[in-house]
N, C-alpha and C positions, 0 to 999 in steps of 0.2 A: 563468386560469393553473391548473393541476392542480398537486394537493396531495400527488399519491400518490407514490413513490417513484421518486427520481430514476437515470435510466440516463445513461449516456454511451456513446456508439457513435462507436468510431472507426474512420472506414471512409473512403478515397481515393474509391471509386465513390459520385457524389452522389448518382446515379439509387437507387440500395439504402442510401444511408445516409438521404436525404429518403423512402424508402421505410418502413423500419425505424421514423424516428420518427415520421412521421404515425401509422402502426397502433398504436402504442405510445402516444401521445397520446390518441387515441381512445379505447382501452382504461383509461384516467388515470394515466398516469405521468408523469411531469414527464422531457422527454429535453433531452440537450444535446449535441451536433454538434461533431467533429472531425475535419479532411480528411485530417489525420496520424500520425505519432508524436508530433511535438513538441509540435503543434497540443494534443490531447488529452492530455498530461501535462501542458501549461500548464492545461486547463481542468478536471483532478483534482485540481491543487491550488490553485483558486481554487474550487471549487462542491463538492469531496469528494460527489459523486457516491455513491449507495449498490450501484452496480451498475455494473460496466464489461463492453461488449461491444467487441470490436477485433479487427480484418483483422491477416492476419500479412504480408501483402505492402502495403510502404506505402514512398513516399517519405520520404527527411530520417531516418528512425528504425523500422526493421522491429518489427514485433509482438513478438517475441521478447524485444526492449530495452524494448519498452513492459511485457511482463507482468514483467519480470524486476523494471525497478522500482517499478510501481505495489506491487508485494506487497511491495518493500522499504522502500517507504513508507508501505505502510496492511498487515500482514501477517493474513492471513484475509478480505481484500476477497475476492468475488465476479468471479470475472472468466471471462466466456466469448472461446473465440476462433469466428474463421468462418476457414473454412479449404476451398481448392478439393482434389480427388482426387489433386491431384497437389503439395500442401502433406503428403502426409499425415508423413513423418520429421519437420516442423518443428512440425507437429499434436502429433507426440509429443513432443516438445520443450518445449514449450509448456503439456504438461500438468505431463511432470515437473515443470517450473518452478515450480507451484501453480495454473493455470488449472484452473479446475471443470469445464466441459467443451468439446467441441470442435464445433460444429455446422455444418454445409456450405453452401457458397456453390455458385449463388443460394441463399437462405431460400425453397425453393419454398411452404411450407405456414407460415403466419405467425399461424396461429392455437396451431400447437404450439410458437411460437419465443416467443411471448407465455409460453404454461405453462409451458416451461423456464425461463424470466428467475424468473417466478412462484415454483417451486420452488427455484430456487437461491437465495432471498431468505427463502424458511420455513427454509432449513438451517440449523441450531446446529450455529456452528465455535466451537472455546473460541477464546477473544481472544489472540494471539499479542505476547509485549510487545518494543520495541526492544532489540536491545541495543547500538547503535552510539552515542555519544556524543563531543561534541567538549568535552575538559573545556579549560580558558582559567586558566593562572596568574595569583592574583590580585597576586603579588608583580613578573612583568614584560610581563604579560597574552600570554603565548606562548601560542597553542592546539594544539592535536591533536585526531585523530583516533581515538579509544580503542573496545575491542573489552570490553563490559560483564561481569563473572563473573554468570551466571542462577542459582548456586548459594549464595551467599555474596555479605559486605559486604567492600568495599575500603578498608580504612580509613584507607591511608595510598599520596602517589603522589607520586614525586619528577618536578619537572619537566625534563625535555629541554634545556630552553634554559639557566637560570637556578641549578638543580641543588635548590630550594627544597622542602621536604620539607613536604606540604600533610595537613592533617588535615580531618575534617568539623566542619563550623560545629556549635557547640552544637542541639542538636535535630534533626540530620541526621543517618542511618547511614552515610555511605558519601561518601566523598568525589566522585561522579556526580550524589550530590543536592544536594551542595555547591558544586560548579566546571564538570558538566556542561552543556549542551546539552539532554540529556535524561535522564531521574532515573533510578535503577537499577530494572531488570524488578520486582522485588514491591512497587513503590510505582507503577508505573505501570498495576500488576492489582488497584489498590486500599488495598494496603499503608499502612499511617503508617509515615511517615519516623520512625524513634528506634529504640527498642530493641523495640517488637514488630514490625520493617518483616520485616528477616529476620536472626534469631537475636539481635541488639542487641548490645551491643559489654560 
């Protein structure tokens, strides 16, 4: 089993996707195989893969749904697409989106598809933190779906259902580190939760 860093390639053609990872394996990387969209967002978030490569024409889940939210799930992942002459508008698409870059189907030259992977894996991207959280009233456990402030602490949220007006738990800044899902951006870029998380209360 190889130790090096792990790819994930999702690619419908078995012929180019068993292609892709034997050279890849060869080379030591550790890869992992997906015939789909769906296929391959179930195994990104079971192996968090360090590196995704993905076809933009796919059944069940086109490339497009795949990049949109693997980056919405891991923000600053590495993600190439392959994309035929005649993808090229969903090529761009796909960049916008945050794909790093776009490389053409077939992979004729797999020695240069290897040093792409390669260099897109030496880039320093700063760490991009959530801001989505489902905060859960602890008073009638209602949840939602909440859209985090990246600038500031939230220190007070009334709930939707119940009308209960919720504060942060002692040692918490922000009521996202307290009833969240997931804690507010400067405690998830390292931050301590209290008052030097961000600006403290």
């Amino acid at each position: 089993m190889n130790e090096g860093p792990a790819i994930l390639i999702i690619e419908d053609d078995p012929f180019l996707r068993f292609t892709l990872a034997a050279y890849l394996e060869d080379s030591g990387f550790t890869c992992l195989q997906a015939s789909d969209g769906e296929a391959g967002l179930e195994a990104f978030a079971a192996h968090h893969p360090d590196l995704v490569v993905t076809d933009l024409r796919m059944p069940k889940l086109d490339g497009l749904e795949v990049v949109a939210r693997l980056l919405r799930e891991a923000p600053g992942l590495p993600v190439i697409v392959l994309s035929r002459a005649s993808d090229e508008t969903t090529a761009k698409q796909a960049l916008a989106l945050g794909a790093r870059a776009c490389l053409s189907k077939p992979v004729p030259d797999l020695g240069g598809f290897e040093k792409a992977l390669r260099a897109m894996l030496q880039q320093e991207v700063p760490r991009m933190p959530r801001i989505d959280s489902v905060i859960t009233c602890p008073e009638c456990g209602f949840s939602k779906a909440e859209v985090m402030p990246t600038d500031a602490c939230q220190w007070f949220y009334v709930c939707p259902n119940c009308h209960a007006k919720l504060r942060p738990k002692e040692g918490d800044c922000c009521v996202f580190c307290s009833y969240g899902s997931v804690p507010c951006p400067p405690v998830q870029l390292g931050g301590k939760a209290g008052k030097s998380c961000c600006g403290g209360r």
